[in-house]
N, C-alpha and C positions, 0 to 999 in steps of 0.2 A: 504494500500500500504506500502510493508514495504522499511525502506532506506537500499541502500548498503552503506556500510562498503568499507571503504580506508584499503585496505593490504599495510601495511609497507614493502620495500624489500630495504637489506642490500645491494646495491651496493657495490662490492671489500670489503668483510666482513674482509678479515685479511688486509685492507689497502694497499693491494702489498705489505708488508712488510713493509711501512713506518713507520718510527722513531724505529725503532727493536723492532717493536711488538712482536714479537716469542720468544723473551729475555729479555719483561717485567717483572721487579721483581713483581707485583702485580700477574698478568696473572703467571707464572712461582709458587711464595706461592701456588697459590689455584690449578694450577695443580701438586701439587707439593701431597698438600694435598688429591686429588681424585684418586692419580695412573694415572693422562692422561697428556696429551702436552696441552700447552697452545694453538695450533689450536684447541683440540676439548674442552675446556672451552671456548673458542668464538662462535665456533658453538653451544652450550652449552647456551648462553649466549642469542643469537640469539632466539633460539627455545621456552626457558623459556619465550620472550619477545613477542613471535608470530609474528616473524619476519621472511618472505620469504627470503633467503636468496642461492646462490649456491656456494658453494667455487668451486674453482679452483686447483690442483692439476695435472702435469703431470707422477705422480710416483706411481706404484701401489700401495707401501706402504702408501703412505698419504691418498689416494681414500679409502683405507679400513679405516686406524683412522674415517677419516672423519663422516664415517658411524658408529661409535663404540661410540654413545654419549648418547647412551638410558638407557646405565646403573648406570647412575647416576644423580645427580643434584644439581644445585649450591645452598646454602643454606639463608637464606636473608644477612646475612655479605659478601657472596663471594660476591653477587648481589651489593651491596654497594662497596665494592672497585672496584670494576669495573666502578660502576660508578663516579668514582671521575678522573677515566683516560680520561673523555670526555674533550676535549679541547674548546668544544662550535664553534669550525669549523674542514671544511672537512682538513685535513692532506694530498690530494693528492691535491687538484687544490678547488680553491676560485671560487667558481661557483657564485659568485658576480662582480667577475672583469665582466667589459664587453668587453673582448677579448674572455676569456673562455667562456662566456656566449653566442655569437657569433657563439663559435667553434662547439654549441650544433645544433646549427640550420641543 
């Protein structure tokens, strides 16, 4: 019998924008350095990670970037500074408070 496997999925992968992710100096260097936007080094980031993930986009220009992430890949240093942007909590809502946690019901 074999076990399933927990898929990880990126809830709100670009944060809603929170703390100006799109204009992170970190994310910004390494897109800076692939030719792309710091949205598809997240989606980017995501994918390497094997993480389900959907961004959101209501512009058709973004909906095609979004999709233009195959032609490259982060390399183990871009992989590393990215990871040092983790805050060890969610940046939109503290899914501990028990108000929010409430709000999930």
């Amino acid at each position: 019998m074999e076990k399933e496997a927990v898929q990880p999925e990126a809830w709100a992968p670009f944060a809603e924008g929170a703390d100006h992710i799109f204009t992170n100096p970190v994310l910004a260097e390494i897109a800076n350095k692939h030719g792309k936007t710091t949205a598809q080094v997240m989606i980017r980031w995501f994918l390497q990670r094997n993480y389900v993930m959907i961004p959101k986009s209501v512009h058709k220009k973004k909906l095609a970037e979004n999709f233009n992430v195959f032609d490259f890949k982060l390399d183990a240093e871009d992989m590393g500074k990215i990871k040092t942007l983790d805050q060890g909590h969610s940046v939109l809502e503290d899914e501990m408070d028990p108000e929010i946690a409430e709000s999930f019901r």
